[in-house]
C-alpha positions in Angstrom: 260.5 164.1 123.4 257.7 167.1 124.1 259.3 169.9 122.7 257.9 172.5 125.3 258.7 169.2 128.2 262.3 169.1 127.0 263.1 173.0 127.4 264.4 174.0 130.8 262.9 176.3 133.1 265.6 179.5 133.5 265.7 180.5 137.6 265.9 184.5 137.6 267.9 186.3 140.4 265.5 186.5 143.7 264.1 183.4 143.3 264.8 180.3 145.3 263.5 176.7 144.3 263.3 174.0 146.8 262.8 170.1 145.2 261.4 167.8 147.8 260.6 164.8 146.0 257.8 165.1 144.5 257.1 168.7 145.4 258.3 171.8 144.3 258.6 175.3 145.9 259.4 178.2 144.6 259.9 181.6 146.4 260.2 184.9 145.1 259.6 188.8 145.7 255.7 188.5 144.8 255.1 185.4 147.5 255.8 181.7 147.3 254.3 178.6 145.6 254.3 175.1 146.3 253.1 172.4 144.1 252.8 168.4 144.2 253.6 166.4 140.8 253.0 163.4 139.6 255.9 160.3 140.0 256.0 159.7 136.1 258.1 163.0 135.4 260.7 164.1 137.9 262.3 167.8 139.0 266.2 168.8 139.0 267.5 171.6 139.7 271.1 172.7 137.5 272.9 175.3 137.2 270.1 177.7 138.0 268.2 175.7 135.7 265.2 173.2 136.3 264.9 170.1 134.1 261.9 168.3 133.7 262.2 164.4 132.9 260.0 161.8 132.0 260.1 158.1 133.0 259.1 156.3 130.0 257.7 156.9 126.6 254.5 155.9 127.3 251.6 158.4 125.3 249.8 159.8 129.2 253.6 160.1 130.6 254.6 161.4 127.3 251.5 164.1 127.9 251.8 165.3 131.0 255.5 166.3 130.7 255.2 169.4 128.9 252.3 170.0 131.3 254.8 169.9 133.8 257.1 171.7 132.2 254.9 174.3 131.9 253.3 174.4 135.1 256.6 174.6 136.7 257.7 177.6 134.3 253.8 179.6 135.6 255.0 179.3 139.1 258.8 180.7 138.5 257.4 183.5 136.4 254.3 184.0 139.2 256.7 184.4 142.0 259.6 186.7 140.1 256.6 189.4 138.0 252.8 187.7 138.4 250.3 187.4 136.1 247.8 190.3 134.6 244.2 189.6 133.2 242.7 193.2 132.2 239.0 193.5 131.8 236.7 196.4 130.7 233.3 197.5 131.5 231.2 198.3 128.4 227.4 199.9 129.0 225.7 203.5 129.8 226.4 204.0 133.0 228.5 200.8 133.7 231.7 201.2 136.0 233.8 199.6 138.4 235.1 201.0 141.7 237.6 200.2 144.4 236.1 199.9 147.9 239.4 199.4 150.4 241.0 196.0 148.5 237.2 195.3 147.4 235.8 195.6 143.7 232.4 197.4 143.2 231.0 196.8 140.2 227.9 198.8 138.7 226.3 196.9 135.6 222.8 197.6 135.6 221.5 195.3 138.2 219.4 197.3 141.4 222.3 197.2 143.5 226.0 197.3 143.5 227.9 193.8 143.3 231.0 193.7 145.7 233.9 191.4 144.6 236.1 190.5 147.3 239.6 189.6 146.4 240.6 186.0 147.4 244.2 185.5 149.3 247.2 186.2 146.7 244.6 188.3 144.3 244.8 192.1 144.1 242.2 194.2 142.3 242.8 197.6 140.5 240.2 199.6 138.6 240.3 203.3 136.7 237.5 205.3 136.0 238.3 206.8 132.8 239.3 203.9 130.7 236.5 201.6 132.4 239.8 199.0 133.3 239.8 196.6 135.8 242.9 194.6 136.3 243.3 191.0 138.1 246.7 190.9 139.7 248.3 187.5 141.2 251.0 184.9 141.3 249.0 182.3 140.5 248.0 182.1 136.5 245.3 179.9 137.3 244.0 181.3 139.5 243.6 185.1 138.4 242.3 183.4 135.3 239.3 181.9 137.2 238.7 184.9 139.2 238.7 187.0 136.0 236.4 184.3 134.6 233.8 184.7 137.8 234.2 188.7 137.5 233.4 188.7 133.7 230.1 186.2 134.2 228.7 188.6 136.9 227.4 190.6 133.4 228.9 188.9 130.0 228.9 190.9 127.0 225.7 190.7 125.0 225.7 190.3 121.3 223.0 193.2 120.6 224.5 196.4 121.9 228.5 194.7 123.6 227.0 196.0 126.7 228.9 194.0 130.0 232.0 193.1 131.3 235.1 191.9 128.5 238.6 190.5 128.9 240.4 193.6 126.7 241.5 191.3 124.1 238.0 189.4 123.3 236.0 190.2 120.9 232.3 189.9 121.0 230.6 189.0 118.0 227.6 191.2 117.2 223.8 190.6 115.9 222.0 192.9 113.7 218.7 192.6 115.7 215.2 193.4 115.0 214.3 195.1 111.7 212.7 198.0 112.3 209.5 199.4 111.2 208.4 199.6 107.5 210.5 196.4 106.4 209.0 194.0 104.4 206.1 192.1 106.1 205.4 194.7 108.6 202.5 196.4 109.5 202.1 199.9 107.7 
């Protein structure tokens, strides 16, 4: 069996799970989630526990159970304390702002880009640390909009100027060599 599909998903206090079949909702303090799975792996719920099962053994049943499994476990922890994806503005004169619920970011282009938060997405920025921070209960879907934030200026490899998850590390150039080095002009 899938070591991660063969785990069971723990149910904290303040959250309730609803199995219809194929489809599972989950509510909690931070907003509720519903999802549609596929009929090779099926949903109990015991003992404030929910078990993921397979049908058979064969090798795409046997892959998409810990995807279940795991998928299930996004949405419990969504619902009960959300998901977090920090980014950071790097540059001279780079910075984000908060407009109302809108994000303002200046990075160098002629005007101001606005970045308006989709439904279940919250936006925080601070000035002094040059954080932004992508708040939701859906993992995939502050990843993407911390993806589309981060290409609006990506870091470049010459200077790290742009916008960076916190944790990413941009690999760096030496650039051009500068005047006087071999085969230059004099």
């Amino acid at each position: 069996m899938s070591r991660i599909g063969r785990m069971p998903v723990n149910v904290p206090a303040g959250v309730t799970v609803n199995i219809n079949g194929q489809e599972l909702s989950v509510k909690g303090p931070k907003g509720e989630l519903t999802r549609q799975f596929l009929s090779t792996v099926s949903l109990a719920l015991e003992n404030g526990q929910i078990i993921v099962t397979r049908s058979s053994d064969a090798p795409s049943v046997r892959a998409i159970h810990g995807t279940t499994r795991a998928l299930v476990s996004n949405m419990v922890v969504g619902v009960s304390t959300g998901f977090t994806k920090v980014l950071e503005v790097n540059g001279v004169g780079y910075r984000a702002e908060m407009d109302g619920k809108n994000l303002v970011l200046y990075v160098g282009y002629s005007h101001p880009v606005v970045v308006e938060p989709p439904d279940g997405i919250t936006f925080e920025a601070d000035a002094k640390t040059h954080q932004m921070k992508v708040i939701g209960r859906d993992r995939e879907q502050v990843g993407q909009v911390a993806s589309n934030i981060r290409e609006i200026r990506p870091p470049e490899p010459y200077k790290g100027k742009g916008i960076r998850y916190i944790d990413e590390r941009v690999r760096r150039k030496a650039g051009k060599a500068g005047k006087g080095a071999k085969g230059g002009k004099k």
